[in-house]
C-alpha positions in Angstrom: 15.1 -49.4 -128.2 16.6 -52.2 -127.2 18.4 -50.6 -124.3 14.9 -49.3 -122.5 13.6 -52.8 -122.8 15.8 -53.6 -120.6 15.9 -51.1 -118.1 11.9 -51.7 -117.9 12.2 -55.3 -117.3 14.9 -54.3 -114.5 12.9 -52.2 -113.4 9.6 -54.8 -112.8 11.8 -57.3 -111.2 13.0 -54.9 -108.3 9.8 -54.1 -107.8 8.9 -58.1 -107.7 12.1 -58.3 -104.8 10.8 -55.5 -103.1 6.8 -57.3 -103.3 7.9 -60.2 -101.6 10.6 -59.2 -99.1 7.4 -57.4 -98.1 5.7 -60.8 -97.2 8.3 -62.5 -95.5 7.8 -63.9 -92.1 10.9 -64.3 -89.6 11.3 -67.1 -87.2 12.4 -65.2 -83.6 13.3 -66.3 -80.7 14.4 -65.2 -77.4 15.7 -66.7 -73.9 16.0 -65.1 -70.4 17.7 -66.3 -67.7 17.4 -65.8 -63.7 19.5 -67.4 -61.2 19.1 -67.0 -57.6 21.9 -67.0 -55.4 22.2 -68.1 -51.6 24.6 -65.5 -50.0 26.9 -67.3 -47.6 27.8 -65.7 -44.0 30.2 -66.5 -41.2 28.9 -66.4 -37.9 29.6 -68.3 -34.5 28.8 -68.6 -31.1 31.2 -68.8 -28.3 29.6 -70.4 -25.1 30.9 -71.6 -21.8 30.0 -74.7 -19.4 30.9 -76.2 -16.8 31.4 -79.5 -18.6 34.4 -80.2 -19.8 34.8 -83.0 -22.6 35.8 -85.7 -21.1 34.9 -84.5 -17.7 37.0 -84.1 -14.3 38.6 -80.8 -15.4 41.0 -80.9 -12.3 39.1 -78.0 -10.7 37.9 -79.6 -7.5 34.2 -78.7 -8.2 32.3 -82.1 -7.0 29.2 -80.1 -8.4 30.2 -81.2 -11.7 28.7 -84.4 -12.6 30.9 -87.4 -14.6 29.8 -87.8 -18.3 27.9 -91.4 -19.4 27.6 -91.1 -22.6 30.3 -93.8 -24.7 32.1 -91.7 -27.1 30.7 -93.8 -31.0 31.5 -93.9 -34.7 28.0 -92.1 -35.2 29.1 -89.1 -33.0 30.9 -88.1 -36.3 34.0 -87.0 -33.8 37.6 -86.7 -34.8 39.4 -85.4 -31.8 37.5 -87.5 -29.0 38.7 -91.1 -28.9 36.2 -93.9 -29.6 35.0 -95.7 -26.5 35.6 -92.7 -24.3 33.3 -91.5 -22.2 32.0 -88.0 -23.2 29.6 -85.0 -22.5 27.8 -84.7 -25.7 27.1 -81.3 -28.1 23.5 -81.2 -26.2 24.6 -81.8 -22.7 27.3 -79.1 -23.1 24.8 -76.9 -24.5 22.5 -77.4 -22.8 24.7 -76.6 -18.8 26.3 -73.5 -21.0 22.3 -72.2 -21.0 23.0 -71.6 -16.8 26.9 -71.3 -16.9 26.3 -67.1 -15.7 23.8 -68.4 -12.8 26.5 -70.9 -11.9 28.9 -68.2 -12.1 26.7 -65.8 -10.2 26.4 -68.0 -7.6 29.4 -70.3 -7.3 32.1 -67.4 -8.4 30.9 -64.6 -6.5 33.2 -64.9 -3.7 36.2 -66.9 -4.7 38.8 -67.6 -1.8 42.3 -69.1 -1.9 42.2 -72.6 -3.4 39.1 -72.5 -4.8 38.4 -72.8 -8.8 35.5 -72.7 -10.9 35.1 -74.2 -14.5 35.2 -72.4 -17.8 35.1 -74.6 -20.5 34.7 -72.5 -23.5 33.7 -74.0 -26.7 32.8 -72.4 -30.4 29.9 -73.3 -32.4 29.8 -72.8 -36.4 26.0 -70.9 -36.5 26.6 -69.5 -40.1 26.9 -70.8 -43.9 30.4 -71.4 -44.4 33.2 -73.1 -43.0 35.6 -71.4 -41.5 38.3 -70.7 -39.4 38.1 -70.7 -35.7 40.6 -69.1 -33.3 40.3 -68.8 -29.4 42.2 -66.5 -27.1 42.0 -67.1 -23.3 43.1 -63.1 -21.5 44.5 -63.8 -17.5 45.7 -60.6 -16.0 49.1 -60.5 -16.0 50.7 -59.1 -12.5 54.3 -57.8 -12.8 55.3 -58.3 -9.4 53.6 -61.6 -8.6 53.6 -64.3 -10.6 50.1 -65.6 -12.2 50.6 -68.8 -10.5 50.8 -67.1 -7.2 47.6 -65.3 -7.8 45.5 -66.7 -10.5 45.2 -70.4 -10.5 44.3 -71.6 -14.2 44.6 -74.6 -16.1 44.1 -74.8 -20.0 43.5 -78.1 -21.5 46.3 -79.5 -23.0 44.0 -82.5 -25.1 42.7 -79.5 -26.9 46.4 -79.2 -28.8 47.4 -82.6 -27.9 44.7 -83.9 -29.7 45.3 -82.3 -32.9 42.3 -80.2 -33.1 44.1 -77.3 -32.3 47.4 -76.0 -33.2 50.4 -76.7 -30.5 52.5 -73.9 -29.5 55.1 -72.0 -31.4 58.3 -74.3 -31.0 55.9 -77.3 -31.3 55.0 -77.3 -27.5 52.1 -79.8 -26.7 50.2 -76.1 -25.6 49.0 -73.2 -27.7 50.8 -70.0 -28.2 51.3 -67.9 -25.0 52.4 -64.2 -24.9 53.0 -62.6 -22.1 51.2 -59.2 -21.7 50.3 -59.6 -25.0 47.3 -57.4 -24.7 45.9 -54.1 -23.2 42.9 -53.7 -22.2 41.2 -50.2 -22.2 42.4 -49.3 -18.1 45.5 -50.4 -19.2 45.7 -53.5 -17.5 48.1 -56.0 -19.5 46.8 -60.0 -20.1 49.0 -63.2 -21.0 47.6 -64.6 -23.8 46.9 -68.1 -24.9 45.5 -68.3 -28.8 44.5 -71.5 -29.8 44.3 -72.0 -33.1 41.7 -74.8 -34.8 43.9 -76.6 -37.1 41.2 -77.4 -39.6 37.8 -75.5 -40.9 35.0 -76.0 -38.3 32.0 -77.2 -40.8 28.9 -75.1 -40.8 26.5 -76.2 -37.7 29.9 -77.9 -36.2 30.8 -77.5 -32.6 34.6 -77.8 -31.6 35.0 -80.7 -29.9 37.3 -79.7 -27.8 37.0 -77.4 -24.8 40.6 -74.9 -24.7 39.8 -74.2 -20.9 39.6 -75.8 -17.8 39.3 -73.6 -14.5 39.8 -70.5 -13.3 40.9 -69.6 -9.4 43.0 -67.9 -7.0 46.1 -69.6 -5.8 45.7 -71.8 -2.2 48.5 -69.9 -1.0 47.4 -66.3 -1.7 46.8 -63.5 1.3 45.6 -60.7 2.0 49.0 -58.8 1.2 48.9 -61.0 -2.5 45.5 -59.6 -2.8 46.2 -55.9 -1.9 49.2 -56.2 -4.4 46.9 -57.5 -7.2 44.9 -54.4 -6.1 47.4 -52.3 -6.5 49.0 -53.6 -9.6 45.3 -53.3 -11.5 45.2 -57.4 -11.6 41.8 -57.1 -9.2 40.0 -54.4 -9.2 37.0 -52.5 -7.5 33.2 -52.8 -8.4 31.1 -49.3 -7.7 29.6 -51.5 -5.0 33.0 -52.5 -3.2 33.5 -55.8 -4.2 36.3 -57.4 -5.6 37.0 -58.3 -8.8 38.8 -60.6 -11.2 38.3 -60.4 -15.3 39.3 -63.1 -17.4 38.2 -62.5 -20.7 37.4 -64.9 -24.0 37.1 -64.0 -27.6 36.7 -66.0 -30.8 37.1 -65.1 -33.8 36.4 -66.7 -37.5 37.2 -66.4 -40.7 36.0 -67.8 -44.1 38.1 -71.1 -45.1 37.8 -70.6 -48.4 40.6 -68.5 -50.5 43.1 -70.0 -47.7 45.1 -72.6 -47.7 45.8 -73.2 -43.7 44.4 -71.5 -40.6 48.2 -69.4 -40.5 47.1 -67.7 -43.3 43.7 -67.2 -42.6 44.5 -65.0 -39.9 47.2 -63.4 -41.2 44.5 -61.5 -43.4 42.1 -61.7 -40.5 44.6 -59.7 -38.5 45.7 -57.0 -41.5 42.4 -56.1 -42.0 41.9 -55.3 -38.5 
């Protein structure tokens, strides 16, 4: 008897848990999190003026006015001495907006000894810094020496300066290779790659221009220019007319993940 008196009493008190685990109320809680983002991008623009930095490029063009404005701490510049006198970001902009109509009108009929400015310069229109490599194409001719035919001066303050990386063997001028590219008729260029020795901040402009002018030779006739023909240097518009390509390209890459410009575009170029 005393045995079931037991197992009763058990019996009410489970029921008892089971009453009040019935009744209980839980604290909850729960938290969500969203967190927007901002992709980054790399993007540039390369343009061309007639201004060089410092002005008098060496060309000969007396179109080209002198700079006034006096180079300042505020100008935020590294490369371009204080007290200098200087075209500024907006003035340089603001000629490479009619650089083609002074092409199309000054360089449409270039003769011996005459030159015409092309002062290429990059600016950072993306996110990120990154990067920034320039490369200057001249025709190379295999008979006649570029001097002969092609007058063209880069600007040596662009290495010298320390903005961009000198030459190979330390040369105060970038890295030159001879026929180092071929263009789609098979024309071979000499290359000039300047390389921007540090990251070119976002909304940055280089400060440097890499070019000077472009021209033919003073001493170059009409046998020099049928040669050129002949070698592919100049070639033949649908229309008849003569004509001389140099060609530009820059190129960018993300700084980040690199530790110098060299290896920057060591991937740039192995993922071409």
């Amino acid at each position: 008897m005393k045995k079931k008196l037991t197992a009763l009493c058990l019996c009410v008190a489970l029921l008892a848990v089971a009453v009040v685990g019935a009744s209980l109320a839980y604290f909850t809680d729960t938290k969500s999190a969203t967190n927007t983002f901002t992709v980054g991008n790399v993007k540039i623009d390369l343009i061309e003026s007639r201004f060089h930095r410092e002005g008098n490029d060496n060309s000969g063009d007396t179109s080209i006015p002198d700079p006034t404005h006096k180079v300042v701490a505020d100008d935020g510049m590294k490369y371009v001495t204080t007290g200098h006198t200087m075209f500024t970001n907006d003035e340089i902009k603001a000629d490479a907006a009619q650089y083609s109509d002074y092409i199309g009108k000054h360089g449409s009929n270039m003769v011996p000894g005459r030159n015409f400015a092309k002062c290429p310069y990059v600016i950072n229109t993306g996110a990120n810094d990154a990067y920034i490599r320039i490369r200057v194409m001249i025709p190379h001719d295999g008979d006649v020496d570029n001097g002969g035919i092609i007058n063209a001066m880069f600007c040596s303050t662009a290495t010298s300066s320390g903005e961009f990386q000198q030459g190979a063997n330390g040369e105060n001028w970038p890295v030159v290779e001879a026929n180092g590219y071929t263009g789609e008729n098979g024309l071979k260029y000499d290359v000039y790659t300047f390389t921007r020795t540090e990251p070119l901040k976002a909304g940055a402009m280089t400060e440097w221009n890499v070019w000077n002018f472009v021209g033919i030779g003073k001493n170059v006739t009409n046998a020099d220019i049928e040669k050129a023909i002949r070698n592919g240097v100049i070639t033949t518009t649908e229309t008849g007319a003569l004509s001389l390509n140099v060609l530009v390209q820059a190129d960018a890459i993300q700084a980040e993940g690199f530790a110098n410009a060299t290896a920057a575009f060591a991937a740039f170029d192995a993922q071409a």
